[in-house]
NULUM-290833 format. One record per residue: x, y, z of N, C-alpha, C, O in turn. Coordinates in nm, 3 decimals, always signed. Example, Ala and Ser with C-alpha at 12.3 -4.5 7.8 and 13.67 -1.06 7.14 Angstrom:
2
       n.u       n.v       n.w      ca.u      ca.v      ca.w       c.u       c.v       c.w       o.u       o.v       o.w
    +1.319    -0.569    +0.780    +1.230    -0.450    +0.780    +1.320    -0.330    +0.780    +1.424    -0.332    +0.846
    +1.285    -0.225    +0.708    +1.367    -0.106    +0.714    +1.290    +0.003    +0.787    +1.341    +0.114    +0.804
END
This chain:
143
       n.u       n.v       n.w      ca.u      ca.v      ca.w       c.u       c.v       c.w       o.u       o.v       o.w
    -0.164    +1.174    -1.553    -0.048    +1.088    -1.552    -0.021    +1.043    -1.409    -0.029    +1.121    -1.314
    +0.020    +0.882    -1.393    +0.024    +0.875    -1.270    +0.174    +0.835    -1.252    +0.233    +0.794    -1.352
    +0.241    +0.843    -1.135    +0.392    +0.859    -1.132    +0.363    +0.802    -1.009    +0.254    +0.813    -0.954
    +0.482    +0.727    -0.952    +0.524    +0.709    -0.775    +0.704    +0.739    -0.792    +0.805    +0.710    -0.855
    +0.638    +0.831    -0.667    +0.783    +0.918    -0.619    +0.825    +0.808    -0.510    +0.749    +0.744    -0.438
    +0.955    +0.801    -0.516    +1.042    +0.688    -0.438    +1.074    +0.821    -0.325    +1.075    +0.943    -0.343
    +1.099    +0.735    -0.196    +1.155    +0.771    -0.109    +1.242    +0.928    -0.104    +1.223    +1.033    -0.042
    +1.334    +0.887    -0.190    +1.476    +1.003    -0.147    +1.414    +1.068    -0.263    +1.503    +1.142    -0.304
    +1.316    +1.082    -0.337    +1.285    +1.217    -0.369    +1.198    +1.268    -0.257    +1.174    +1.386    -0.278
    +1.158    +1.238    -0.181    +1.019    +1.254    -0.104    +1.116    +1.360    +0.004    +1.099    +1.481    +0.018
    +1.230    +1.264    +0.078    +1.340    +1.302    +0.187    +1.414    +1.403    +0.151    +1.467    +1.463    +0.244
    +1.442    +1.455    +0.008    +1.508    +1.564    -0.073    +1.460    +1.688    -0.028    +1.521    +1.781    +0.024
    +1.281    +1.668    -0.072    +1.239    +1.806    -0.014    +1.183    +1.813    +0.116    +1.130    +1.920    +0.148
    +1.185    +1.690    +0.221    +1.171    +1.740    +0.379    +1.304    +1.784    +0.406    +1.312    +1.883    +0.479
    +1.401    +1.737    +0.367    +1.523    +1.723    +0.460    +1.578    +1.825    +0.391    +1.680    +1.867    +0.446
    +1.536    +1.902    +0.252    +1.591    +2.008    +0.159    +1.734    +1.961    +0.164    +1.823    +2.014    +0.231
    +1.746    +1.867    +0.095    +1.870    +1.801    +0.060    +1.945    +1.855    -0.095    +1.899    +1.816    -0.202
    +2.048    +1.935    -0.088    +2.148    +1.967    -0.206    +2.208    +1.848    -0.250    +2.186    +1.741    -0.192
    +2.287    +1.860    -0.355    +2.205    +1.979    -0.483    +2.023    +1.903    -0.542    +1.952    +1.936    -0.637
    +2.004    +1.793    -0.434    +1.880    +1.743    -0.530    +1.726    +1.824    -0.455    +1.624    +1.794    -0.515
    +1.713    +1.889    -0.374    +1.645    +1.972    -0.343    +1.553    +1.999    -0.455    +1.434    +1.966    -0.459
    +1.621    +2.066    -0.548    +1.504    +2.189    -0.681    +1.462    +2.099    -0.702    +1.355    +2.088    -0.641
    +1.500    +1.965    -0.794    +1.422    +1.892    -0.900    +1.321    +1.825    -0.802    +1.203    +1.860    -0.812
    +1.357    +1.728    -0.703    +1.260    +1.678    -0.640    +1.116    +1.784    -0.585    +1.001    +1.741    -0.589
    +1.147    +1.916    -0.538    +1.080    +1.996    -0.507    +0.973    +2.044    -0.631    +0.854    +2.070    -0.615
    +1.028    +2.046    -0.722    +0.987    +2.080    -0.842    +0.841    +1.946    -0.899    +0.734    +1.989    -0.942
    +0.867    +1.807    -0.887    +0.821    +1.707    -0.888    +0.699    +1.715    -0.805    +0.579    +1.711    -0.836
    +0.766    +1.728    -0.685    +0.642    +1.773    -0.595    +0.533    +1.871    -0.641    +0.419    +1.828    -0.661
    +0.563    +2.007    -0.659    +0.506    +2.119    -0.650    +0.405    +2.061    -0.743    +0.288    +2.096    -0.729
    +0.455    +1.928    -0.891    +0.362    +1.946    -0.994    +0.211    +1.843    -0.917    +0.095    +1.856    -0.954
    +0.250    +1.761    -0.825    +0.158    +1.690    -0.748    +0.032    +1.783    -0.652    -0.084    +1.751    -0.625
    +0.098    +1.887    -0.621    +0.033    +1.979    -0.542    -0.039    +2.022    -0.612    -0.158    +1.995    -0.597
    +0.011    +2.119    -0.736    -0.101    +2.179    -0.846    -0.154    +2.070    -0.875    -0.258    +2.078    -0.809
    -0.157    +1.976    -0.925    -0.227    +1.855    -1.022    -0.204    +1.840    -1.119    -0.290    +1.798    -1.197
    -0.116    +1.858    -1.144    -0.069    +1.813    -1.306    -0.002    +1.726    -1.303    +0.068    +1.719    -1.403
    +0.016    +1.630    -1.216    +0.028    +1.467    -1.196    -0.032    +1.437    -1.085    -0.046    +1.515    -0.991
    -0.079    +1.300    -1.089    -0.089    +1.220    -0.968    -0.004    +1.136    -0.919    +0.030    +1.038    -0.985
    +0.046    +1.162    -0.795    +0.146    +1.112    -0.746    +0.132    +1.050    -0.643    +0.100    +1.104    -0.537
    +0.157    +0.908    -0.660    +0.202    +0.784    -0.580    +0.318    +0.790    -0.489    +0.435    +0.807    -0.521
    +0.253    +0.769    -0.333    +0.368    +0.723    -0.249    +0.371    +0.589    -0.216    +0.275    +0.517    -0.244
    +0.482    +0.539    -0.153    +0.496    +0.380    -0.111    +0.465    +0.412    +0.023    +0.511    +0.510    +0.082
    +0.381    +0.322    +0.073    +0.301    +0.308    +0.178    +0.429    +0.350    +0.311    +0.445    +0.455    +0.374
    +0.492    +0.238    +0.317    +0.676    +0.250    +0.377    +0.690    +0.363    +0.382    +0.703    +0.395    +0.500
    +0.698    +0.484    +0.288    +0.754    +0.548    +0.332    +0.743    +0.665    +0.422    +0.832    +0.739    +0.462
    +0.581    +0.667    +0.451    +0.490    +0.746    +0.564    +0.573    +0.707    +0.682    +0.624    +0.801    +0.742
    +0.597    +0.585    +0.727    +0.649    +0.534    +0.833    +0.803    +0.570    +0.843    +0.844    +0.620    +0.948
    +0.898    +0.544    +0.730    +1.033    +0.633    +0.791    +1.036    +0.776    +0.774    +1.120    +0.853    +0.819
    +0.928    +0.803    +0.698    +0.979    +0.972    +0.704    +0.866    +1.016    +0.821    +0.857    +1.138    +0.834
    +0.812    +0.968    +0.875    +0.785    +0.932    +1.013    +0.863    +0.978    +1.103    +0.873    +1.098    +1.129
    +0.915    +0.902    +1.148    +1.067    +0.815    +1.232    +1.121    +0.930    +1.207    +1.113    +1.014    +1.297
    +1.166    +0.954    +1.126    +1.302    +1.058    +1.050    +1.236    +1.189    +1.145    +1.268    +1.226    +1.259
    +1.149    +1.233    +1.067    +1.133    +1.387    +1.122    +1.062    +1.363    +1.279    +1.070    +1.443    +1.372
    +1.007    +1.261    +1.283    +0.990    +1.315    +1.494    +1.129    +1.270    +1.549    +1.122    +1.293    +1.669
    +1.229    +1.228    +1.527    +1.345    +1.229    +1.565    +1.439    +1.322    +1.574    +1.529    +1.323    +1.658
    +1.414    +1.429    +1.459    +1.517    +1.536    +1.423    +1.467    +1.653    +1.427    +1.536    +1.755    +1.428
    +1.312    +1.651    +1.431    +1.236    +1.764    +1.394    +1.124    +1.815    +1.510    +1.090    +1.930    +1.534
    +1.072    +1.666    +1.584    +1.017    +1.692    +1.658    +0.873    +1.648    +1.635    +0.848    +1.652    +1.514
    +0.765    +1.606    +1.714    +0.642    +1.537    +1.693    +0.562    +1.675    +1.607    +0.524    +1.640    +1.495
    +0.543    +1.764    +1.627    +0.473    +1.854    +1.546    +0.514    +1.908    +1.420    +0.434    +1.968    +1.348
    +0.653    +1.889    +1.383    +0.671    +1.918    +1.263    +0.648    +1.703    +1.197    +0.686    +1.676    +1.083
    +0.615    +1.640    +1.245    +0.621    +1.506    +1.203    +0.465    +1.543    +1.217    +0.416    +1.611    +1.126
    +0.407    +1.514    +1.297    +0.278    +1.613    +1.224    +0.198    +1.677    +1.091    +0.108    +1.636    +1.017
    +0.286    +1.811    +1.099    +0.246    +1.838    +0.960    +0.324    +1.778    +0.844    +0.271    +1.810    +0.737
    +0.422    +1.710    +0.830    +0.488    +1.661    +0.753    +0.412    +1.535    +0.697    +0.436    +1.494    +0.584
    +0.297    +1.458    +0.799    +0.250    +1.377    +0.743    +0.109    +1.439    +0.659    +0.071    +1.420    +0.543
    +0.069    +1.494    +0.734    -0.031    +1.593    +0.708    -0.039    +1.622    +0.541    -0.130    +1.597    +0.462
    +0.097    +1.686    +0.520    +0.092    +1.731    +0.413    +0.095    +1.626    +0.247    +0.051    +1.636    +0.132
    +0.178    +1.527    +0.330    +0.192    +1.409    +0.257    +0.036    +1.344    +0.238    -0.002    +1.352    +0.121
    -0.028    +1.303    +0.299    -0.136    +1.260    +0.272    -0.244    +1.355    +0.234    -0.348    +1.295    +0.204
    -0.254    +1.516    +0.223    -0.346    +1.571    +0.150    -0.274    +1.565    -0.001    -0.349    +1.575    -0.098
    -0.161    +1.551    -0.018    -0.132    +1.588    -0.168    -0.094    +1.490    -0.241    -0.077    +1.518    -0.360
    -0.072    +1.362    -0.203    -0.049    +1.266    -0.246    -0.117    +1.110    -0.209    -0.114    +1.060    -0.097
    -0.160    +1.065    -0.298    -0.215    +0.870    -0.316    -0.151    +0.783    -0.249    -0.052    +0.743    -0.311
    -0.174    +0.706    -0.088    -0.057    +0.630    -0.066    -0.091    +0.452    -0.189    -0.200    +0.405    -0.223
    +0.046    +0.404    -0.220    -0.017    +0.309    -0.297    -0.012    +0.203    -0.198    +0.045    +0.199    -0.089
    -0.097    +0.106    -0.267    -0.166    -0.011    -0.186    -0.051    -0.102    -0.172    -0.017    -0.160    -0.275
    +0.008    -0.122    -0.077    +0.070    -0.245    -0.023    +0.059    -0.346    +0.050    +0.104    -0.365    +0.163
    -0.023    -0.437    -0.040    -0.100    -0.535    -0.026    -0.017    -0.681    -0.025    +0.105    -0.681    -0.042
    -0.097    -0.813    -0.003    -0.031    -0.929    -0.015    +0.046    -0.954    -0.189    +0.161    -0.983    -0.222
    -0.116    -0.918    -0.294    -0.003    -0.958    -0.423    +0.082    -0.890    -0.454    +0.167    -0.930    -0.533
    +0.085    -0.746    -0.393    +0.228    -0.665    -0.441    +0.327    -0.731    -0.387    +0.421    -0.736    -0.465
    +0.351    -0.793    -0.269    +0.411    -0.870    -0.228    +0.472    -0.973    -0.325    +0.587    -0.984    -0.369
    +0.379    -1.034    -0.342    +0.404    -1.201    -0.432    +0.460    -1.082    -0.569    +0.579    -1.093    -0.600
    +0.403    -1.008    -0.620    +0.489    -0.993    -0.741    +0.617    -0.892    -0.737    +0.677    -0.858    -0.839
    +0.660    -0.835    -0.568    +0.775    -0.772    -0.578    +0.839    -0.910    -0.585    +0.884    -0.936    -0.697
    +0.849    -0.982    -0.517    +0.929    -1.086    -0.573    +0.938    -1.167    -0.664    +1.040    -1.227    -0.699
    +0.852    -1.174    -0.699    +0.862    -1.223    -0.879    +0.982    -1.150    -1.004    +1.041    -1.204    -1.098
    +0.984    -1.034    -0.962    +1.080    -0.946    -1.024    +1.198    -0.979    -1.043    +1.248    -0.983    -1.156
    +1.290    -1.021    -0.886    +1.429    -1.037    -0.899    +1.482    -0.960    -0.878    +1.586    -1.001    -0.826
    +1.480    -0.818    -0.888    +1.550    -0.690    -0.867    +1.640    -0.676    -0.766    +1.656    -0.794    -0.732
    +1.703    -0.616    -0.701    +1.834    -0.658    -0.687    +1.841    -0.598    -0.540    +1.943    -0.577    -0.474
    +1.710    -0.577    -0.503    +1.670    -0.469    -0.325    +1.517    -0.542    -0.318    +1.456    -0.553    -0.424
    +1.476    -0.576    -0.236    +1.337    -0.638    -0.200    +1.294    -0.489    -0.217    +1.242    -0.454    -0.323
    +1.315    -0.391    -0.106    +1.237    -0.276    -0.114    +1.207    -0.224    -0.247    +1.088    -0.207    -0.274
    +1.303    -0.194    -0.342    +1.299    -0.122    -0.492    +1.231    -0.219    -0.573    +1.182    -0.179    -0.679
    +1.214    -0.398    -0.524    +1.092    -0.433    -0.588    +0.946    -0.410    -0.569    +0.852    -0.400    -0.648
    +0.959    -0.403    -0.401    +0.817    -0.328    -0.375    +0.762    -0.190    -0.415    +0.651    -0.153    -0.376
    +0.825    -0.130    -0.477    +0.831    -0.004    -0.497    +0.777    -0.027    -0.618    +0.672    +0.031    -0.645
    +0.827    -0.099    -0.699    +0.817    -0.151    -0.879    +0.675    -0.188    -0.870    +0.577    -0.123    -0.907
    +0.681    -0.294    -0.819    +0.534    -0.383    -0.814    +0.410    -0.265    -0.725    +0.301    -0.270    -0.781
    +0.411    -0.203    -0.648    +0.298    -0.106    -0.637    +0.283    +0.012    -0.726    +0.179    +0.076    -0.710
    +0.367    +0.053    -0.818    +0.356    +0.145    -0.942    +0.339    +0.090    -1.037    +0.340    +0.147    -1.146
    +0.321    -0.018    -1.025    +0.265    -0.132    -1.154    +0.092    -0.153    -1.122    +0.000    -0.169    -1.202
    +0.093    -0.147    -0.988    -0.069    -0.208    -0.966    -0.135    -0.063    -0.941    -0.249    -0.042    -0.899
    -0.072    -0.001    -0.963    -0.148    +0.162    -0.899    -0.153    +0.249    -1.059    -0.197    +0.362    -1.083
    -0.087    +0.140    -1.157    -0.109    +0.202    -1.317    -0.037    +0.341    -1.393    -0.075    +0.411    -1.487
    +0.103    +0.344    -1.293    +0.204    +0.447    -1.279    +0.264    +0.388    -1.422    +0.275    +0.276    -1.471
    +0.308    +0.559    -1.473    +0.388    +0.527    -1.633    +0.530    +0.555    -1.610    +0.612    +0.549    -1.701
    +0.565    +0.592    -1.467    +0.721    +0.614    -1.409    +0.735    +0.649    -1.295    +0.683    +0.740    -1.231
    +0.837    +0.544    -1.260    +0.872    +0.568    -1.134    +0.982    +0.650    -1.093    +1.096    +0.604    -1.102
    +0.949    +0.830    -1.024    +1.048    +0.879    -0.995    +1.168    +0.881    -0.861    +1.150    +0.933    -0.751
    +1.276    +0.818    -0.903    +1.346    +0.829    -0.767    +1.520    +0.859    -0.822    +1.529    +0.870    -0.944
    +1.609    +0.868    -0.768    +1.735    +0.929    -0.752    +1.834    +0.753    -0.748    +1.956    +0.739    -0.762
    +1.739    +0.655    -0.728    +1.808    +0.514    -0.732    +1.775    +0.429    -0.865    +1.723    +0.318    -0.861
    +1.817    +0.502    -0.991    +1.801    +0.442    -1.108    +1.854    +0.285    -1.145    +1.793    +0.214    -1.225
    +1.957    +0.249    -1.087    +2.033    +0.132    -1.089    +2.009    +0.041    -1.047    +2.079    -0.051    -1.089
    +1.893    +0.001    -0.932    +1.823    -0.037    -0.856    +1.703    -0.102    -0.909    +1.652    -0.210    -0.878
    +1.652    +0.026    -1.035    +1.533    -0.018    -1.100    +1.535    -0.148    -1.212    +1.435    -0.213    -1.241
    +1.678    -0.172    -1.271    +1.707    -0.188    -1.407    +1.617    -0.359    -1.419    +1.658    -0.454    -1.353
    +1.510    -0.370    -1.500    +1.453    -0.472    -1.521    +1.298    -0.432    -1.400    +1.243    -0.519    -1.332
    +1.268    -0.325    -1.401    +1.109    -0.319    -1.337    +1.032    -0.297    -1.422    +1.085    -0.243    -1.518
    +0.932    -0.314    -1.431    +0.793    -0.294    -1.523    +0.758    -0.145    -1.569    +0.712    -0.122    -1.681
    +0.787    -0.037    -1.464    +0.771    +0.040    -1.457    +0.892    +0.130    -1.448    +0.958    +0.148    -1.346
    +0.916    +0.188    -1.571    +1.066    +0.264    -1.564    +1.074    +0.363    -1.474    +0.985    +0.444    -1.447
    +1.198    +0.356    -1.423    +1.263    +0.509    -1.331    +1.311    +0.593    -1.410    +1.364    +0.575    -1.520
    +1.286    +0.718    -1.333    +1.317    +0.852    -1.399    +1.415    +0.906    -1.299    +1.373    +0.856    -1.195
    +1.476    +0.947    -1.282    +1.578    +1.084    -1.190    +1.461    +1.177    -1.219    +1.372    +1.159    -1.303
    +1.477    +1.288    -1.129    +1.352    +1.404    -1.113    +1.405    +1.472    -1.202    +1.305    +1.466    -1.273
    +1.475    +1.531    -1.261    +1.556    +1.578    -1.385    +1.500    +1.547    -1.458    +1.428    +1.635    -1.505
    +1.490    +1.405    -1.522    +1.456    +1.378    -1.611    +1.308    +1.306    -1.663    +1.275    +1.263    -1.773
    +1.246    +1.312    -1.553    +1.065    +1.350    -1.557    +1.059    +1.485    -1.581    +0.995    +1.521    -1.680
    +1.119    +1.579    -1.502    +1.089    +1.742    -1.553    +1.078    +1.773    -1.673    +0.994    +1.852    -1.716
    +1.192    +1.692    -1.766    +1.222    +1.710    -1.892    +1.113    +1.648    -2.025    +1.065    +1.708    -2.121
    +1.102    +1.512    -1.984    +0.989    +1.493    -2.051    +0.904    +1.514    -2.048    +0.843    +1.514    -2.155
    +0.822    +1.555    -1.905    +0.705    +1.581    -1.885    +0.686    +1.718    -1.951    +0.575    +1.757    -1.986
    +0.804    +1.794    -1.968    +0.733    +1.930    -2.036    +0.770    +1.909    -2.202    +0.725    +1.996    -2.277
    +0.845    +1.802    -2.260    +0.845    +1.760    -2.351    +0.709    +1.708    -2.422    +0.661    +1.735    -2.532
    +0.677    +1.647    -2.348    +0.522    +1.597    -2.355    +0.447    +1.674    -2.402    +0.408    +1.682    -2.518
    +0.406    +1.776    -2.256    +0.330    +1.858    -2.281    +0.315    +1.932    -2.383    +0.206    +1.962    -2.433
    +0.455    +1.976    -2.430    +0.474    +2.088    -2.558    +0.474    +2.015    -2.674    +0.524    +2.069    -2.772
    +0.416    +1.871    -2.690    +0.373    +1.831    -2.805    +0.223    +1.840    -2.815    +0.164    +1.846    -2.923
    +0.165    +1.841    -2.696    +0.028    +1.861    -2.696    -0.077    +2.004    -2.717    -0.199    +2.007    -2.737
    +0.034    +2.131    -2.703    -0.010    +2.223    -2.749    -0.016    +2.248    -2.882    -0.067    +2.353    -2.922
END
């Protein structure tokens, strides 16, 4: 299953942000084992970048990227993702770019904490909650 994790789930578990910490962490952990493949937005290497050598320091920005790119797919943000984030309309240029590269990267949901943002993308948003939920919903139809 392929998924792209938006931003502020990504910033949840660097920044171990309450109360959304577990679920996003949880999201993660399933990317690490492999029991999804998980899509990042290219963007967001670059502020969570920024973010942690600012607050954290060049070596924890370091392994922070480190870790991001062994466990996760960055998606392609290319010229037509471009032309078709805007085709969308959505109501944030960024949350269309976000839409339109989990569309071309063949994602069945996009998880992020900015559901309202999504409303009319190709590719539905989930809250990390509620990927947890189906995804083991899923699963426990398949056993």
């Amino acid at each position: 299953m392929n998924v792209l994790l938006d931003l502020n789930v990504l910033l949840d578990v660097i920044q171990r942000r309450e109360p959304h910490f577990g679920a996003s962490a949880a999201v993660c952990a399933m990317a690490v084992r492999k029991e999804i493949h998980a899509f990042i937005p290219a963007h967001a290497l670059t502020t969570i970048s920024y973010i942690v050598r600012k607050y954290a320091g060049p070596k924890k920005e370091t392994e922070t990227l480190d870790w991001l790119l062994t466990h996760f797919t960055v998606a392609t943000l290319d010229h037509p993702n471009m032309i078709r984030a805007r085709s969308l309309r959505l109501s944030d240029f960024e949350d269309a770019v976000v839409a339109a590269t989990a569309e071309s990267s063949l994602c069945t949901a996009i998880v992020s904490r900015n559901l309202a943002d999504f409303k009319g993308s190709p590719v539905p948003a989930l809250a990390p909650e509620e990927f947890l939920v189906d995804f083991d919903t899923n699963r426990s139809h398949l056993c």
